[in-house]
C-alpha positions as CSV (number, residue, x, y, z in Angstrom):
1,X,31.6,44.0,141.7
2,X,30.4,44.1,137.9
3,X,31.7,47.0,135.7
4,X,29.3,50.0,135.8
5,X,27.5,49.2,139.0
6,X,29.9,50.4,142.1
7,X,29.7,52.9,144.3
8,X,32.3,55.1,142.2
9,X,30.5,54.6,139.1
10,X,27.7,58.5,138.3
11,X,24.9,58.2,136.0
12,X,23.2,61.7,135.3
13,X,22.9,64.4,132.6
14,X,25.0,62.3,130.0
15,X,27.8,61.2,132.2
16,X,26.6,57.8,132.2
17,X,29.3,55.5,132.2
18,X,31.9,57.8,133.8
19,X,33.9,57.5,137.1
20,X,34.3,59.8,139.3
21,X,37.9,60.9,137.5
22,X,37.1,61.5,134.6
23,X,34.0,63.5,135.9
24,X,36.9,65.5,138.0
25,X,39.4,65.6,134.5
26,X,36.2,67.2,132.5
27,X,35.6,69.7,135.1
28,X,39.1,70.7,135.5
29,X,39.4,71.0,131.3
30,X,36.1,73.7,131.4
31,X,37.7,75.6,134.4
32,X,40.8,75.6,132.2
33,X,39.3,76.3,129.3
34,X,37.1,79.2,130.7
35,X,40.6,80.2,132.5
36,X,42.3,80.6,129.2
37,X,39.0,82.7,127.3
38,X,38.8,85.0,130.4
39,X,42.5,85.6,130.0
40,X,42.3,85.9,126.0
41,X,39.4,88.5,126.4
42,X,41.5,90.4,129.3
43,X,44.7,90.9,126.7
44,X,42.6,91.3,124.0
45,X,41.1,94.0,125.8
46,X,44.4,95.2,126.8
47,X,45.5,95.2,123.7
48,X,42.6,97.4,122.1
49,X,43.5,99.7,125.1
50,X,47.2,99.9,124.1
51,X,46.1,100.4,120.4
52,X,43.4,103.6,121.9
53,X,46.5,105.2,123.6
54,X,48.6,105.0,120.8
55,X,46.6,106.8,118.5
56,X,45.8,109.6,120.8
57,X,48.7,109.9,121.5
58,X,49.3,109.9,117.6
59,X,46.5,112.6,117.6
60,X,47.7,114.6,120.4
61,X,51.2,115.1,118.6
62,X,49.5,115.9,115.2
63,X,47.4,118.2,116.6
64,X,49.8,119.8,118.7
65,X,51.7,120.2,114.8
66,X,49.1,121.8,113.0
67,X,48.6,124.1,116.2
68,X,52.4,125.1,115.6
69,X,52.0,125.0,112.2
70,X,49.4,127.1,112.4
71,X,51.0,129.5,114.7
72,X,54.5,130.2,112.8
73,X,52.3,130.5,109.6
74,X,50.5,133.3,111.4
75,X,53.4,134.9,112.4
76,X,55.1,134.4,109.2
77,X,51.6,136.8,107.6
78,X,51.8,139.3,110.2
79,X,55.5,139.4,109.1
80,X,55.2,139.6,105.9
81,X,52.2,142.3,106.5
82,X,54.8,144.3,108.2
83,X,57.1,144.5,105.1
84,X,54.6,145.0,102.7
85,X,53.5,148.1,105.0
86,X,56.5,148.8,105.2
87,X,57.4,149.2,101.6
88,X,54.2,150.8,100.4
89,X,55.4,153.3,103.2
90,X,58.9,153.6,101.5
91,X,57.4,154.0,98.3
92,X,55.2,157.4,99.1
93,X,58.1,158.5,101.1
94,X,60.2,158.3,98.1
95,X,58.3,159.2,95.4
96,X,60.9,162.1,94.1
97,X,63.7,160.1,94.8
98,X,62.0,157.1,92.9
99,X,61.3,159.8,89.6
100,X,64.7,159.5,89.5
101,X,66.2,156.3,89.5
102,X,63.3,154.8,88.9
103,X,64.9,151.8,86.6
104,X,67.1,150.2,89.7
105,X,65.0,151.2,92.3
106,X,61.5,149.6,90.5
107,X,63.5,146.4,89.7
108,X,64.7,146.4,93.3
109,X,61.5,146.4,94.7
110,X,59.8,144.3,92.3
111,X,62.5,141.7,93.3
112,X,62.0,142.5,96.8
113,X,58.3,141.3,96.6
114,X,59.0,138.7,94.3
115,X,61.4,137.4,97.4
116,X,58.6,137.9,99.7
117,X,55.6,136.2,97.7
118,X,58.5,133.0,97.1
119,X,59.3,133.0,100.9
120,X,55.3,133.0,101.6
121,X,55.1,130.0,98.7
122,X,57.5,127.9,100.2
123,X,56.3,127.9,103.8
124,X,52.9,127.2,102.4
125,X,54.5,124.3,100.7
126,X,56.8,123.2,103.6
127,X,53.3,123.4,105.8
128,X,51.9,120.6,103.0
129,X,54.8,118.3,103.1
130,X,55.1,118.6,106.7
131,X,51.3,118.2,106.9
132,X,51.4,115.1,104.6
133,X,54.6,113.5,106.0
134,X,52.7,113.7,109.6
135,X,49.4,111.6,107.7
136,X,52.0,109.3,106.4
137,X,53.4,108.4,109.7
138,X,50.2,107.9,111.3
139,X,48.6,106.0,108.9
140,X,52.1,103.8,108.9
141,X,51.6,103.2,112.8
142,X,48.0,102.6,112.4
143,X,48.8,100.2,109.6
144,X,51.4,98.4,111.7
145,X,49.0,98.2,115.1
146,X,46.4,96.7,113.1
147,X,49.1,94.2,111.3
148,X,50.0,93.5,115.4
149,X,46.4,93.2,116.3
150,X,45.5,90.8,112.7
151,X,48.4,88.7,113.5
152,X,47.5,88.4,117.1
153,X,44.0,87.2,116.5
154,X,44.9,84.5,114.0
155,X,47.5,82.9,116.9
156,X,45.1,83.1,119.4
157,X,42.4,81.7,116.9
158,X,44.8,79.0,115.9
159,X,45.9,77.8,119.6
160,X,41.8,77.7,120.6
161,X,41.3,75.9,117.5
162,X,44.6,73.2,118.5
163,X,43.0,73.7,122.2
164,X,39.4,72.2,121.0
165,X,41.0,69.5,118.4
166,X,43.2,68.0,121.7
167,X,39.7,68.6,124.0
168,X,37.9,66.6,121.1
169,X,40.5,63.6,120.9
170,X,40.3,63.4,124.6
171,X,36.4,62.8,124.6
């Protein structure tokens, strides 16, 4: 028999030339190849869902924060409602006691709401910082998923592009 003209020898659609093995070997390299980007698409996919859950649950705890937040601070007013009733109540009540020591007890109660308006400042603050420090996290674990996510693309990209540079020296 003459090279190229036995029974083991295909000619069609390009493959001219090829035997029956290496027909097999090129097959086998597609099924693995479309193996692998079916697999890369699945954990890409899986990764994009971990990423999803991660930030709602990111969400879910900052909202659930603010709701808190929100909650204390609205107790805190009705509170501090209360005592400023309160003390406009003590003040008509004692208006003839005030006449009369009216320097300590004006300074008292000047000091008194000076306390309250600084305890209303600094939860407002506290509520800011708390607020912000809760943006800083999440944008820190968004930053660092998307880092994940960025490095995991260029490996994948890089073993696809060492996969078609071995698939090309083979052909």
């Amino acid at each position: 028999m003459q090279p190229g003209t036995g029974a083991l020898q295909i000619v069609s659609a390009g493959l001219t030339g090829m035997t029956v093995t290496e027909i097999v070997a090129l097959i086998g390299l597609g099924i693995n190849l479309a193996g692998f980007v079916f697999a890369f698409t699945k954990g890409m996919d899986k990764i994009k869902d971990t990423i999803r859950l991660e930030v709602e649950k990111v969400r879910d705890t900052i909202n659930k924060r603010v709701e808190e937040l929100t909650h204390t601070m609205a107790e805190h007013e009705i509170d501090d409602e209360r005592r400023f009733a309160q003390v406009a109540r003590d003040i008509d009540a004692s208006g003839d006691k005030l006449s009369r020591e009216m320097g300590e007890t004006i300074k008292a109660l000047r000091e008194y709401v000076h306390q309250i308006e600084l305890a209303i400042k600094d939860g407002i603050i506290k509520f800011g910082e708390q607020l912000a420090e809760t943006r800083h996290t999440v944008y820190g674990r968004l930053d660092q998923q998307h880092e994940i996510h960025d490095e995991t693309e260029k490996e994948l990209e890089k073993r696809l592009r060492e996969l078609e540079i071995s698939s090309a020296r083979k052909g």
